[in-house]
N, CA, C and O atoms as CSV, one atom per row, in Angstrom:
chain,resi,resn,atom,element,x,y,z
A,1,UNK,N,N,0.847,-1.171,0.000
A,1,UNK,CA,C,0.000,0.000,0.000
A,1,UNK,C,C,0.896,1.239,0.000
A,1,UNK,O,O,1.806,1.461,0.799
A,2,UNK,N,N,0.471,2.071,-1.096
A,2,UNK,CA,C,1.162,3.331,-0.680
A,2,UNK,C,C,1.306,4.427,0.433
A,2,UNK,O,O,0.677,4.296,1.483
A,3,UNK,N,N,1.970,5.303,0.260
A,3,UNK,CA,C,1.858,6.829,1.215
A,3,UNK,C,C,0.340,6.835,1.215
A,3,UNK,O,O,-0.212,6.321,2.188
A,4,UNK,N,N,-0.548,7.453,0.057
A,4,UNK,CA,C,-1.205,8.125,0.026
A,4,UNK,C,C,-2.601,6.834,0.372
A,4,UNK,O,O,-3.726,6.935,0.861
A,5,UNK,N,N,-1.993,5.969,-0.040
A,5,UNK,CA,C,-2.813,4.757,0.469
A,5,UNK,C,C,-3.746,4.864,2.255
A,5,UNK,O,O,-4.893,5.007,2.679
A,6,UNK,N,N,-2.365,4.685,2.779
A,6,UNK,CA,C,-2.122,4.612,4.055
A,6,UNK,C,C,-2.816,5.506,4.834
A,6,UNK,O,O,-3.602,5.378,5.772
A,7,UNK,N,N,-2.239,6.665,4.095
A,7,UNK,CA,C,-3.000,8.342,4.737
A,7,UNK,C,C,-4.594,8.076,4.497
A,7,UNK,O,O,-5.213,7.524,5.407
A,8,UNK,N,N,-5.172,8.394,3.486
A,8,UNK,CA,C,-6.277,8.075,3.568
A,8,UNK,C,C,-7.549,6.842,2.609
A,8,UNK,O,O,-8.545,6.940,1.892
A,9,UNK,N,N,-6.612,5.683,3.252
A,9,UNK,CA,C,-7.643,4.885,2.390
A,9,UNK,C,C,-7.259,4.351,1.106
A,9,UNK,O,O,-6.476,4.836,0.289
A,10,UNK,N,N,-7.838,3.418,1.055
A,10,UNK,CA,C,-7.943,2.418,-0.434
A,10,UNK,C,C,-8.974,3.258,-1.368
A,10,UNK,O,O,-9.914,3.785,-0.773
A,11,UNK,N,N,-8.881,3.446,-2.882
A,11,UNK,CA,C,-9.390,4.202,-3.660
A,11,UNK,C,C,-11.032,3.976,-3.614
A,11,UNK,O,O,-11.103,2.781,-3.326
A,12,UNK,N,N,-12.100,4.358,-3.712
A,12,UNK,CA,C,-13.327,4.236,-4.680
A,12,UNK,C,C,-13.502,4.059,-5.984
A,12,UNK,O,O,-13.286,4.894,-6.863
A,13,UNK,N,N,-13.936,2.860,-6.124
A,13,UNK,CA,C,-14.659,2.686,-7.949
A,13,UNK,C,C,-15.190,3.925,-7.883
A,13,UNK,O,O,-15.623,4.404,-6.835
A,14,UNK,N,N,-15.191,4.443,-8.856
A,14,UNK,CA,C,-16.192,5.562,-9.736
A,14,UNK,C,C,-16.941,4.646,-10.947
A,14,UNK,O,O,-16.628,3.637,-11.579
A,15,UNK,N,N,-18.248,5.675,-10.915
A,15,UNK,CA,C,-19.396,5.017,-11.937
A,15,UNK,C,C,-19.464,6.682,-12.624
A,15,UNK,O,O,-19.233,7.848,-12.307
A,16,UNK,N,N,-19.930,5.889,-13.727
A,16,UNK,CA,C,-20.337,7.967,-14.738
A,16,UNK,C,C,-21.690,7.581,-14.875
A,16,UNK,O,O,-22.132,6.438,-14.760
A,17,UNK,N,N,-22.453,8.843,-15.184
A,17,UNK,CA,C,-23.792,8.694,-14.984
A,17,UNK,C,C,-24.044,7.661,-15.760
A,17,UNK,O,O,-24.780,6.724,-15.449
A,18,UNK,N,N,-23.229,7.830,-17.176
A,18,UNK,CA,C,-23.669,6.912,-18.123
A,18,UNK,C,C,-23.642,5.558,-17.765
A,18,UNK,O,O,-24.454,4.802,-18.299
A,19,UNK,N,N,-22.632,5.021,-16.738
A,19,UNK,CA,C,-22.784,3.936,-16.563
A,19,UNK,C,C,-24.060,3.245,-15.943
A,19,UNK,O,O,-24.701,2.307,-16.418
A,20,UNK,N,N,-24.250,3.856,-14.904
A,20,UNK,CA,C,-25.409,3.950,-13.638
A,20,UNK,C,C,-26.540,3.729,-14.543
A,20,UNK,O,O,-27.278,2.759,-14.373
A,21,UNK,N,N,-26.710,4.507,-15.424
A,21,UNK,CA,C,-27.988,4.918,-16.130
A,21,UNK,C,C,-28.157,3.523,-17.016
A,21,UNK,O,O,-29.251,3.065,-17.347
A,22,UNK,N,N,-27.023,3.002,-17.301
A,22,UNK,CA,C,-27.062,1.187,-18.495
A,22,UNK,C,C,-27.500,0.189,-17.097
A,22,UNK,O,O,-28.400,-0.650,-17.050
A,23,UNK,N,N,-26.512,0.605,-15.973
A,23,UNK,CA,C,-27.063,-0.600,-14.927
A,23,UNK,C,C,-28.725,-0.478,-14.566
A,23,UNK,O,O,-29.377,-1.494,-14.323
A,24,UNK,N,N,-29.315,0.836,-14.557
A,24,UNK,CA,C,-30.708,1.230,-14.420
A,24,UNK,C,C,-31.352,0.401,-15.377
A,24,UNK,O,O,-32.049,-0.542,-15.005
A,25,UNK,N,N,-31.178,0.675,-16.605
A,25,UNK,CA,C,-31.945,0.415,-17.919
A,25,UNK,C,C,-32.139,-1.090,-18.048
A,25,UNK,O,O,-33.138,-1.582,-18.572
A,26,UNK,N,N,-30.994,-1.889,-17.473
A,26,UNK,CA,C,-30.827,-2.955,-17.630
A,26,UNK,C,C,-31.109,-4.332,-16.453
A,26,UNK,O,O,-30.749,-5.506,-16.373
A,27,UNK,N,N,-31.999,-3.347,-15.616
A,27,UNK,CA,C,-32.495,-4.342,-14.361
A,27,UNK,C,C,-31.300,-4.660,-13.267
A,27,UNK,O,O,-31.547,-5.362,-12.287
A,28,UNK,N,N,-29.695,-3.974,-13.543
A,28,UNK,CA,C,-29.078,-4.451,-11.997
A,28,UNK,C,C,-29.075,-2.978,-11.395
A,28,UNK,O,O,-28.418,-1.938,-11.446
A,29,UNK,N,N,-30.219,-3.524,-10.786
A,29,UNK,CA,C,-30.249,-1.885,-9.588
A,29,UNK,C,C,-29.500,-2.250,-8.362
A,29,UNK,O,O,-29.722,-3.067,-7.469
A,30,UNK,N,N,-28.393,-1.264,-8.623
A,30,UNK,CA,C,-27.923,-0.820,-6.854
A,30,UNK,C,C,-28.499,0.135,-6.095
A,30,UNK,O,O,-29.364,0.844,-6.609
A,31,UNK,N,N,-28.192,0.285,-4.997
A,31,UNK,CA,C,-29.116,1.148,-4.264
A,31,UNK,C,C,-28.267,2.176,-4.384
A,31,UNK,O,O,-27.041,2.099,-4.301
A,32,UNK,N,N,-29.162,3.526,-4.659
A,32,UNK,CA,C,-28.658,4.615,-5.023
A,32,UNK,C,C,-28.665,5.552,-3.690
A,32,UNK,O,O,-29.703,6.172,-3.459
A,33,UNK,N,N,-27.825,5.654,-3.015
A,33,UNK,CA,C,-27.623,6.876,-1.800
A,33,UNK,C,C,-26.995,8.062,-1.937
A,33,UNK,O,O,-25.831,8.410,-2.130
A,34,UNK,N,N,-28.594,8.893,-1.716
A,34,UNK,CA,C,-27.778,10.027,-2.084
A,34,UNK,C,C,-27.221,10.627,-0.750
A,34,UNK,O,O,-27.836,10.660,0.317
A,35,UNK,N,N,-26.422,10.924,-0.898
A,35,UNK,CA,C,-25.548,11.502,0.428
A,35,UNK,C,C,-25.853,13.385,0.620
A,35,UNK,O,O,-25.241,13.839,1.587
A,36,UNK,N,N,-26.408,14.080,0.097
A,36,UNK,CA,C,-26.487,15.264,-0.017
A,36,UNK,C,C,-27.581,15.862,0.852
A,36,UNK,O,O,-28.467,15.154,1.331
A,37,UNK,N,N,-27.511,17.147,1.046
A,37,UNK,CA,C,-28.918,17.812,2.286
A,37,UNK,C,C,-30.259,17.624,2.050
A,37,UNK,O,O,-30.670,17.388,0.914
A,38,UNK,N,N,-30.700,17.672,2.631
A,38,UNK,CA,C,-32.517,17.468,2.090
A,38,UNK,C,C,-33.199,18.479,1.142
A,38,UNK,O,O,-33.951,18.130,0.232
A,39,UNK,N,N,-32.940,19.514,1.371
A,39,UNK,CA,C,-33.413,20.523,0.501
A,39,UNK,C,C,-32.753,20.511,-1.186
A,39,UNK,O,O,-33.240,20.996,-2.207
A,40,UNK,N,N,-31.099,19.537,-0.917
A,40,UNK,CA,C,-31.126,19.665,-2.773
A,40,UNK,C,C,-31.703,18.334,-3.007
A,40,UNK,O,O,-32.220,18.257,-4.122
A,41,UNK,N,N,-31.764,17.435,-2.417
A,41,UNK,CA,C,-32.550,16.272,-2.858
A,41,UNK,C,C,-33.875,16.766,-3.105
A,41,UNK,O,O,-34.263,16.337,-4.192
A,42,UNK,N,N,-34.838,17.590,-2.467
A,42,UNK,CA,C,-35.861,18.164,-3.197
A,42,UNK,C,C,-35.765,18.645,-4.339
A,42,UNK,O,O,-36.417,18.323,-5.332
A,43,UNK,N,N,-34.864,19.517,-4.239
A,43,UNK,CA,C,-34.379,19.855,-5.739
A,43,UNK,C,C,-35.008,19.111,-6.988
A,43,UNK,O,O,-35.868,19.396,-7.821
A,44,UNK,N,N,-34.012,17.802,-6.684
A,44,UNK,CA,C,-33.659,17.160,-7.946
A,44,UNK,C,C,-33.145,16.158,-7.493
A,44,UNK,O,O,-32.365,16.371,-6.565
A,45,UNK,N,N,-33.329,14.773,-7.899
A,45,UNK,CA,C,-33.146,13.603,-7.301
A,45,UNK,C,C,-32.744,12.355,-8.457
A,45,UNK,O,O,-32.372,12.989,-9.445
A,46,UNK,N,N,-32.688,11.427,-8.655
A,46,UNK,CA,C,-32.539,10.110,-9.432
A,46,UNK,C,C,-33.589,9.468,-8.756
A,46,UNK,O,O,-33.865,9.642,-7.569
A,47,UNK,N,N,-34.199,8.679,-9.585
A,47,UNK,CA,C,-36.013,8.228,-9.202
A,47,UNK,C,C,-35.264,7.112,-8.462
A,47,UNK,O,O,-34.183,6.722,-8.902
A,48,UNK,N,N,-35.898,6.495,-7.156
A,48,UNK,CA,C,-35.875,5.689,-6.296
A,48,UNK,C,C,-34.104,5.560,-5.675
A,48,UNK,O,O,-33.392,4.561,-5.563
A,49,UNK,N,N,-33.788,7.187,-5.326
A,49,UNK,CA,C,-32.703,7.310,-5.007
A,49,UNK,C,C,-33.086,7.339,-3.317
A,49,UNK,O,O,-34.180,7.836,-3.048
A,50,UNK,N,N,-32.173,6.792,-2.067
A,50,UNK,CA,C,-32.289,6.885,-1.162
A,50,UNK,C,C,-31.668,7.844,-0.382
A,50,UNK,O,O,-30.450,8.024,-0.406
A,51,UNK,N,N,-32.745,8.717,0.584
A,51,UNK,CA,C,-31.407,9.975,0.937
A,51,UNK,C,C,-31.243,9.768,2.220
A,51,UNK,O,O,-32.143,9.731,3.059
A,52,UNK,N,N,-29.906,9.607,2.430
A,52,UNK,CA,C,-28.853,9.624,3.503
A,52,UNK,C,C,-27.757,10.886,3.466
A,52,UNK,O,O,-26.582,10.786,3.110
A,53,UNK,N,N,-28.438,12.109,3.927
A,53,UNK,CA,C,-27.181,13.140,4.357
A,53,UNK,C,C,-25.838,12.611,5.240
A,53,UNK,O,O,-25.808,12.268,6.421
A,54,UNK,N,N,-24.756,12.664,4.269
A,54,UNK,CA,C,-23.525,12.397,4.935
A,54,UNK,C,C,-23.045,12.178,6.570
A,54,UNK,O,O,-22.419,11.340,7.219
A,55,UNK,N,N,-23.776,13.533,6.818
A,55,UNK,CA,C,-23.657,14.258,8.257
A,55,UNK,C,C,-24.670,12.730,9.427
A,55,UNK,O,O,-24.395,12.446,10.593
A,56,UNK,N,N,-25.627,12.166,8.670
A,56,UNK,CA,C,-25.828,11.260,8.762
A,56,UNK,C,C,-25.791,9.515,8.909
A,56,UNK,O,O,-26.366,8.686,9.614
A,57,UNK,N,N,-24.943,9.495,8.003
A,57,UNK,CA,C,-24.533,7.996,7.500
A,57,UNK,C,C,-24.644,6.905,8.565
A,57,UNK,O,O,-25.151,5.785,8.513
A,58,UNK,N,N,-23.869,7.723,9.783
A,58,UNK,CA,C,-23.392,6.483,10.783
A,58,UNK,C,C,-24.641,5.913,11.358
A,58,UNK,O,O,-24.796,4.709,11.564
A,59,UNK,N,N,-25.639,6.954,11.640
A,59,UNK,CA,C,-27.248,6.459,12.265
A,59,UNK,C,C,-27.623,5.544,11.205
A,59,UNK,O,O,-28.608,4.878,11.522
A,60,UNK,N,N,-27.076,5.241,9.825
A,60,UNK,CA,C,-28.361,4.721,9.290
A,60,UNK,C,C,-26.864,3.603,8.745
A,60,UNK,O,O,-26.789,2.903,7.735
A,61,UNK,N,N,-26.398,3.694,9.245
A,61,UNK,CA,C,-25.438,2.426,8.439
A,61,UNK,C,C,-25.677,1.146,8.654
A,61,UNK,O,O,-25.164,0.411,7.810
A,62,UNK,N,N,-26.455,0.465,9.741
A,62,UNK,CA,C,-26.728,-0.837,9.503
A,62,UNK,C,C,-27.998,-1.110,8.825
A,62,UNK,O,O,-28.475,-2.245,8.859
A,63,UNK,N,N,-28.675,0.014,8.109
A,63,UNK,CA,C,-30.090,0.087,7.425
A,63,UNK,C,C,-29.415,-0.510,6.011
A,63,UNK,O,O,-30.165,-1.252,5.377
A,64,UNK,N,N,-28.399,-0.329,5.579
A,64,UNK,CA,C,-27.621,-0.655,4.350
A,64,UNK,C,C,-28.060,-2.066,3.910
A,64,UNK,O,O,-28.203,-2.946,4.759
A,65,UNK,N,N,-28.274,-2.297,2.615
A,65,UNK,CA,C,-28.386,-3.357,2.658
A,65,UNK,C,C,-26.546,-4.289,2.426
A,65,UNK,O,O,-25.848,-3.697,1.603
A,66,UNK,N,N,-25.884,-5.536,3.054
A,66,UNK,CA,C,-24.618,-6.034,2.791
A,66,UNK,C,C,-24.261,-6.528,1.410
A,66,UNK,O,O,-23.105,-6.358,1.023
A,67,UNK,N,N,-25.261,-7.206,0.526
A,67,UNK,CA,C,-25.077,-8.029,-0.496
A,67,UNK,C,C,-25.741,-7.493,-1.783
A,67,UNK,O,O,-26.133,-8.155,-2.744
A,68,UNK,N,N,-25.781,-6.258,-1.616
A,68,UNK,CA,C,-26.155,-5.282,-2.688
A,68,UNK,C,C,-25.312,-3.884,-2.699
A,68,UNK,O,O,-25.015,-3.198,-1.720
A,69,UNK,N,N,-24.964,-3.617,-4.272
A,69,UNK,CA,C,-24.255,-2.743,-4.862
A,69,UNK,C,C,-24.690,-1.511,-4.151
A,69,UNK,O,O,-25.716,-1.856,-3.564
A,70,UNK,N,N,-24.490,-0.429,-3.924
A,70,UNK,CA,C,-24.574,0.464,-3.037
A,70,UNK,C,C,-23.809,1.538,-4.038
A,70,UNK,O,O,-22.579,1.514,-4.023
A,71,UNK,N,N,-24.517,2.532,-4.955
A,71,UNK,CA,C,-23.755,3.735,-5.651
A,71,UNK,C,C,-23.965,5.250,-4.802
A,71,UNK,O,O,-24.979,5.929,-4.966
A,72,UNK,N,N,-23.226,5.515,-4.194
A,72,UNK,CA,C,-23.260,6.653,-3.330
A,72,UNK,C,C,-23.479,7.927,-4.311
A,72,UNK,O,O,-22.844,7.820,-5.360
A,73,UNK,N,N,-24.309,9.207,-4.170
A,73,UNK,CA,C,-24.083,10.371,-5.608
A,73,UNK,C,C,-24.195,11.377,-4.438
A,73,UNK,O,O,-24.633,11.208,-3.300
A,74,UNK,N,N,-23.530,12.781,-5.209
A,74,UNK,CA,C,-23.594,13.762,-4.328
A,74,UNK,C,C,-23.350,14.939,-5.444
A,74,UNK,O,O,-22.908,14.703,-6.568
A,75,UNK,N,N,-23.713,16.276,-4.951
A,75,UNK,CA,C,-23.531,17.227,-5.925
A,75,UNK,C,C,-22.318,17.184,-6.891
A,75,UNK,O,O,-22.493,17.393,-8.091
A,76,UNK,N,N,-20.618,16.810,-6.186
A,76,UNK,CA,C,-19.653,17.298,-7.047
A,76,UNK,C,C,-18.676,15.899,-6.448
A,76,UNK,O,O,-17.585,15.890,-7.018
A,77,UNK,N,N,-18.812,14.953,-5.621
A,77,UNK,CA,C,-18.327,13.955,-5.693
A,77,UNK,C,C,-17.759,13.565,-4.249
A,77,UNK,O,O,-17.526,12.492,-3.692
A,78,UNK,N,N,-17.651,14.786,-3.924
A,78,UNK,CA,C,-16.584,15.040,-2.502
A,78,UNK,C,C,-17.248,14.104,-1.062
A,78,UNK,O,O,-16.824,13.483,-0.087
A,79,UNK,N,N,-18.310,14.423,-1.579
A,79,UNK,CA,C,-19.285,13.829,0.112
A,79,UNK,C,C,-19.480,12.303,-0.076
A,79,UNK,O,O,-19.366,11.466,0.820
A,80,UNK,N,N,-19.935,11.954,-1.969
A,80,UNK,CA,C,-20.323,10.407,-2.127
A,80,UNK,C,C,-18.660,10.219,-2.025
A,80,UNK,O,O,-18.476,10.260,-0.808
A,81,UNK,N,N,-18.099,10.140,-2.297
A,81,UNK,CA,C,-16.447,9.433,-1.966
A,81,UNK,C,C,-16.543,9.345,-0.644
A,81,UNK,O,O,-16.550,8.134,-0.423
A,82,UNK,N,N,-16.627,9.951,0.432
A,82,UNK,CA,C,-16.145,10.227,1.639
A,82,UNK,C,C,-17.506,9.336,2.444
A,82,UNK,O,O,-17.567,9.284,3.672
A,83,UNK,N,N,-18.328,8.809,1.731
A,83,UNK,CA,C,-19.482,8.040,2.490
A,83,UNK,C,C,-19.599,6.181,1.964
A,83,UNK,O,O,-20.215,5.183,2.338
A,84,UNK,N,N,-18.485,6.578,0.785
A,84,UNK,CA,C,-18.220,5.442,0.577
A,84,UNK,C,C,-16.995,4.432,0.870
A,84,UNK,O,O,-16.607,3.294,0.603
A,85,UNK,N,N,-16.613,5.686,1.651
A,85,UNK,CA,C,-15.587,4.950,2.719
A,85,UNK,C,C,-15.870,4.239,4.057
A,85,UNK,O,O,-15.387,3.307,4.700
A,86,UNK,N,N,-16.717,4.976,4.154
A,86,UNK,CA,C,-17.332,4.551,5.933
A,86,UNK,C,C,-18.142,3.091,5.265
A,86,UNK,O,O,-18.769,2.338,6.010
């Protein structure tokens, strides 16, 4: 493992929308958590996206399901990375 390893963590897969959007289309749904505040999830959402504010996570982490794909999304990436560590 590297420096940067060590410091913080083993990397995250990344998905692009486009990908997400073929796993959608194509019947393997992961559960989509959105990690972001409540008011932008009103906003604007991904249909049957689940919202878990970051600031949150730890209360709801054994709600997770274990043996299902789990795609974390967040406005700019920073919060779903950092929730897909925990």
């Amino acid at each position: 493992m590297g420096f940067l390893s060590n410091l913080f963590g083993p990397s995250v897969p990344k998905i692009s929308p486009t990908d997400l959007n073929e796993k959608l289309k194509f019947g393997k749904h992961p559960l989509i958590l959105d990690v972001r505040q409540p008011a932008e999830f009103q906003q604007v959402h991904i249909k049957g996206a689940k919202l878990v504010p970051l600031t949150e996570i730890y209360k709801h982490i054994n709600e997770l399901p274990k043996g299902r794909e789990i795609v974390c999304v967040c406005a700019t990436g920073s919060r779903s990375k950092s929730a897909a560590k925990k």
